[in-house]
C-alpha positions in Angstrom: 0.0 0.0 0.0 1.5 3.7 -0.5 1.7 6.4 2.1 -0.8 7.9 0.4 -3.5 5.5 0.6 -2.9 4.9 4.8 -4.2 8.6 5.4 -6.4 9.7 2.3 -9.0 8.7 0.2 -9.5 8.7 -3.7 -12.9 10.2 -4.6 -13.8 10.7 -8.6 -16.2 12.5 -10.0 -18.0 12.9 -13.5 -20.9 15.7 -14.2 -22.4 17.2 -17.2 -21.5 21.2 -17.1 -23.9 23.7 -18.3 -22.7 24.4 -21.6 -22.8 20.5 -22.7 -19.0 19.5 -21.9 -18.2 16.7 -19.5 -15.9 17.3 -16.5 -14.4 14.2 -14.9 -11.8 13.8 -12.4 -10.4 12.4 -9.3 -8.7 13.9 -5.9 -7.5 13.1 -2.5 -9.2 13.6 0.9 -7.7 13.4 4.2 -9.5 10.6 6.0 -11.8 12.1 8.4 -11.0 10.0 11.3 -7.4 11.1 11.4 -5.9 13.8 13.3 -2.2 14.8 12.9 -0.1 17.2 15.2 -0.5 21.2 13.8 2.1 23.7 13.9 2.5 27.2 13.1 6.1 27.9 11.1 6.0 31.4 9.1 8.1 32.0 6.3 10.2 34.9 6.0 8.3 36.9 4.3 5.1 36.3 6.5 7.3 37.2 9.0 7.4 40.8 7.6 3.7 40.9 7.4 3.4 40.4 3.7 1.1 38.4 1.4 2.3 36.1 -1.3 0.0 37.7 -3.8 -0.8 41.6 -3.7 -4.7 40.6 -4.0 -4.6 37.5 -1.1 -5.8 34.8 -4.5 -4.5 32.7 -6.3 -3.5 28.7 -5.9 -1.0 26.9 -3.7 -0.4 29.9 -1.3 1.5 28.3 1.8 -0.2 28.9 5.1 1.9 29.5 8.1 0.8 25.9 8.9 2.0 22.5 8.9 1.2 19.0 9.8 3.6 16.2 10.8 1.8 13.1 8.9 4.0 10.4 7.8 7.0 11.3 9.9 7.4 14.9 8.2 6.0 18.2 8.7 4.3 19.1 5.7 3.2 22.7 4.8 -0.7 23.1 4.5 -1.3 25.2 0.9 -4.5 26.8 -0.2 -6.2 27.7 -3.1 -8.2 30.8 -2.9 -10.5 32.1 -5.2 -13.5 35.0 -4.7 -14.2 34.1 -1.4 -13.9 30.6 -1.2 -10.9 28.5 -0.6 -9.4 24.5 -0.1 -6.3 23.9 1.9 -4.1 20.9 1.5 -0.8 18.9 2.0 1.5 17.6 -0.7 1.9 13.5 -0.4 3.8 11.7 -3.2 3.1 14.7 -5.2 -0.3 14.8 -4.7 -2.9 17.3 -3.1 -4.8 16.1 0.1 -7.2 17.9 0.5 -7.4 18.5 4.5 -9.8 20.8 7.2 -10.1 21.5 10.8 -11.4 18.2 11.9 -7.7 16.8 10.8 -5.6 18.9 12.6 -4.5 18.4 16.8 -3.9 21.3 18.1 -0.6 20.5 20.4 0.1 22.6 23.4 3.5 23.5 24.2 
């Protein structure tokens, strides 16, 4: 079994779009019984209090989080768009999609 498959999920999907054409495709979702250890670790430049896109959009904008699953700390990403986004992790080059309910908040 890969890494991938101990912690996420494959979900497809396949719908008729307004305009006739046929979307299919597949992606990863964190399973929902998991939790993993949550971290804050800035990057420099959040570190001077700037954004990494001079609107706050676009796709794979790194959070200043991270969760340790599968014996590395892996940064959480999100894609933003109007105002809706999706965060994830990067697993064997893949997105995992992740939320709240996956992530264990660790006191120090």
């Amino acid at each position: 079994m890969k890494q991938l498959e101990m912690v996420a999920e494959k979900h497809t999907y396949d719908f008729l779009h307004s305009d006739g054409e046929r979307i299919a495709g597949e992606y990863w979702i964190m399973k929902s019984n998991l939790t993993f250890p949550i971290r804050e670790k800035l990057l420099p430049w959040q570190e001077c209090g700037l954004m990494y896109t001079s609107t706050g959009y676009g796709k794979k904008i790194p959070t200043t989080k991270q969760l340790f699953i599968l014996n590395r700390w892996r940064r959480v990403y999100c894609d933003i768009f109007s105002n809706s986004g999706v965060c994830y992790v990067i697993i064997d080059r893949q997105e995992v999609h992740v939320d709240s309910c996956n992530m264990e908040v660790v006191r120090c």
